[in-house]
N, C-alpha and C positions, 0 to 999 in steps of 0.2 A: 305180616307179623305172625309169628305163634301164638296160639291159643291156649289159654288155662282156665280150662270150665273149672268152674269152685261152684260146690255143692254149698248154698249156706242154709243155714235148719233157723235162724233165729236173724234180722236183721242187723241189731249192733253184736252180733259175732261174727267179725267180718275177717277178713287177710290183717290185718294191723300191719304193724310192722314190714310185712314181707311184698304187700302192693310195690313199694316202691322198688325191691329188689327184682322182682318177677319184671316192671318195666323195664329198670334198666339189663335186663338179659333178654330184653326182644320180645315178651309175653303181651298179647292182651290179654286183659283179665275179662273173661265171660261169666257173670255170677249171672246161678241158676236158683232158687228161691222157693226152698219145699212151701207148698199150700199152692203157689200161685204158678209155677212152673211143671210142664209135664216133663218128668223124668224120663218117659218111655220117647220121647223125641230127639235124647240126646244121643247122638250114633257113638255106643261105646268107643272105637278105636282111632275116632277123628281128630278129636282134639290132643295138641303134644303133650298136655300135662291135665292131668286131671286131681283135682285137689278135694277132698270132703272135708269140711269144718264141722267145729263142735255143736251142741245142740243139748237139750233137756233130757231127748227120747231115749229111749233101750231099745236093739236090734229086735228084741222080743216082743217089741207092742208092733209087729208090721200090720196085724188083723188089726187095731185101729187107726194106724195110720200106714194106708197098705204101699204111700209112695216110696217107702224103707224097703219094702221087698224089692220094689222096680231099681232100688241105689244099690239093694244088694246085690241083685241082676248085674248090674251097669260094673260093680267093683271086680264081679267075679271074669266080666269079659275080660276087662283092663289087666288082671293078672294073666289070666290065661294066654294074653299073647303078650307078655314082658312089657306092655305100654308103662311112659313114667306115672306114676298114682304116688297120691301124699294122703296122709289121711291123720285129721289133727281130735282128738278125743272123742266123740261121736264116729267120726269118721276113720280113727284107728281102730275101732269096736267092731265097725262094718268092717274093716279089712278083716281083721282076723276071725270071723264071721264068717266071711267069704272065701277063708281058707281054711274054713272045718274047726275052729277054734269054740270053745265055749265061753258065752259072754256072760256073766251073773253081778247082780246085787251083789254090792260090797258089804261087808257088816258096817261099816260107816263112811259116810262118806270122807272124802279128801277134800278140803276147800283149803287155801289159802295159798301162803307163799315157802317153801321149801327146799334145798339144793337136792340135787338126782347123786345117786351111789350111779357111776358108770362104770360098765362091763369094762373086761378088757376090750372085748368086742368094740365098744363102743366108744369108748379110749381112741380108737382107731377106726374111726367113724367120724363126719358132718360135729356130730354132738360132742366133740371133745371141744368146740369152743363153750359148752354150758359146763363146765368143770368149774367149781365152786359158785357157780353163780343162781341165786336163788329163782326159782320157776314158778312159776302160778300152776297152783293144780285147783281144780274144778269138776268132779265128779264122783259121782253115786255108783257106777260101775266099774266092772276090771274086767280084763281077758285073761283066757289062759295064751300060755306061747305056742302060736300056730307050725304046728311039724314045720320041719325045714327051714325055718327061720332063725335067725341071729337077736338074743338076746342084747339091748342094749342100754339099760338104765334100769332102777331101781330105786322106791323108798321103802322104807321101814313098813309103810300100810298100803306098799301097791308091791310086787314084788317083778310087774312084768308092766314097765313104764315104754318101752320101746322095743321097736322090731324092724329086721328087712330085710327082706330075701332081693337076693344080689343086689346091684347099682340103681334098681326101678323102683323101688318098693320103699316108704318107708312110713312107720306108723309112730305115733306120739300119743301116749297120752293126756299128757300134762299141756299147757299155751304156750307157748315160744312165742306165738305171734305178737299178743299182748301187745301194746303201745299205752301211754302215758298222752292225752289225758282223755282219751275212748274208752278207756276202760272204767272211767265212771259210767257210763251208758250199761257196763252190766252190773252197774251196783244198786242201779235202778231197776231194770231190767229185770234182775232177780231179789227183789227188797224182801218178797214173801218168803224165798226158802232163807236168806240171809238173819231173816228175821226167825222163824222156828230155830233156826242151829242158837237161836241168842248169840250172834255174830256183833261184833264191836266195830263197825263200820266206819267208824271215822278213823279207828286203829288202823283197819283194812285199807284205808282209802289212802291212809300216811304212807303203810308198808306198799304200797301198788306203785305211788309217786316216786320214792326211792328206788324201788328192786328194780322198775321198770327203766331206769337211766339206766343200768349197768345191765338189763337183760336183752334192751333191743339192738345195740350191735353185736351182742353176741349169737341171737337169734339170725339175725343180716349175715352174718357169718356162717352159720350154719346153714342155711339155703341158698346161700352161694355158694359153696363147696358140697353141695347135693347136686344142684342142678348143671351145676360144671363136670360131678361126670355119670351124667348120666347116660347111657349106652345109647 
């Protein structure tokens, strides 16, 4: 079988939805486990697919947690020889990161549930099945758009939601993966910052139930028609 190392930064931020798609296109999933796994042991360009999922941290704290540098290492191989690389909020952060991009604190963060403005680019991209369909967004940071890359979504308070240099590459900010009903695990998970935003969480937990039946085949769809062509 093919292999898809996934970087996960947090344990119930997992593949969601996409596990099952990744199996049925021949993937084992290899999840690697920042704190408890060495990063520096994973040979950048062996496994087919290498995936980073989300997480709390910022590209900027690798001096406290220096396994970020070793991911950002690892992402920079993967581009540099066109291997396929996915990289979902955290880990779209390191991509553009690792391709000269500046990452900064947002003036506020993003949480909840919202539909993406897509490019035309992106119209014509994987992500035309998230066309009107609301997406979970979850973070405190943004990227700027890394040279040479294809803009490919937008909100009103992120203005660079997605990116992808050619057929190999592609970065998300927002969750596609998401699944119903795991994603209480990050309502728990993250109760304390849910809890300073004065977050309405049983609202949160109603909107996750709903958006989440009409976003996971569309997400299914989207990473099916990535990993279908990828070079």
């Amino acid at each position: 079988m093919k292999t898809a190392t996934t970087i996960r930064h947090l344990g119930f931020e997992d593949l969601g939805s996409w596990a099952g798609v990744l199996e049925r296109h021949g993937y084992r999933v290899d999840y690697r486990d920042a704190g408890l796994d060495d990063f520096a042991a994973i040979d950048p360009l062996a496994p087919e697919l290498l995936i980073l999922l989300g997480g709390p941290l910022g590209v900027y704290q690798a001096a406290d947690y220096p396994y970020l540098a070793t991911e950002i290492g690892l992402a920079k191989r993967r581009i540099e020889a066109g291997r396929p690389t996915l990289g979902v909020c955290l880990g779209s952060q390191v991509l553009a990161h690792a391709l000269g991009a500046d990452v900064i604190v947002a003036e506020e963060d993003e949480v909840g549930w919202a539909p993406l403005e897509l490019t035309p680019e992106g119209l014509d991209s994987p992500l035309r099945h998230l066309r009107d369909v609301p997406v979970l967004h979850w973070h405190g940071d943004r990227f700027h758009l890394p040279e040479g890359t294809e803009r490919l979504a937008a909100t009103p308070a992120c203005p660079n939601q997605a990116f992808r240099a050619g057929a190999n590459l592609l970065a998300v900010q927002f969750h596609p993966e998401v699944s119903w009903p795991h994603l209480e695990r990050w309502l728990i998970g993250h109760t304390r910052a849910l809890q300073e935003r004065d977050e309405d969480i049983p609202r949160l937990r109603a909107q996750s139930e709903r958006n989440c039946a009409m976003l996971e085949p569309a997400a299914e769809s989207l990473l099916t028609d990535w990993l279908e062509g990828l070079g």
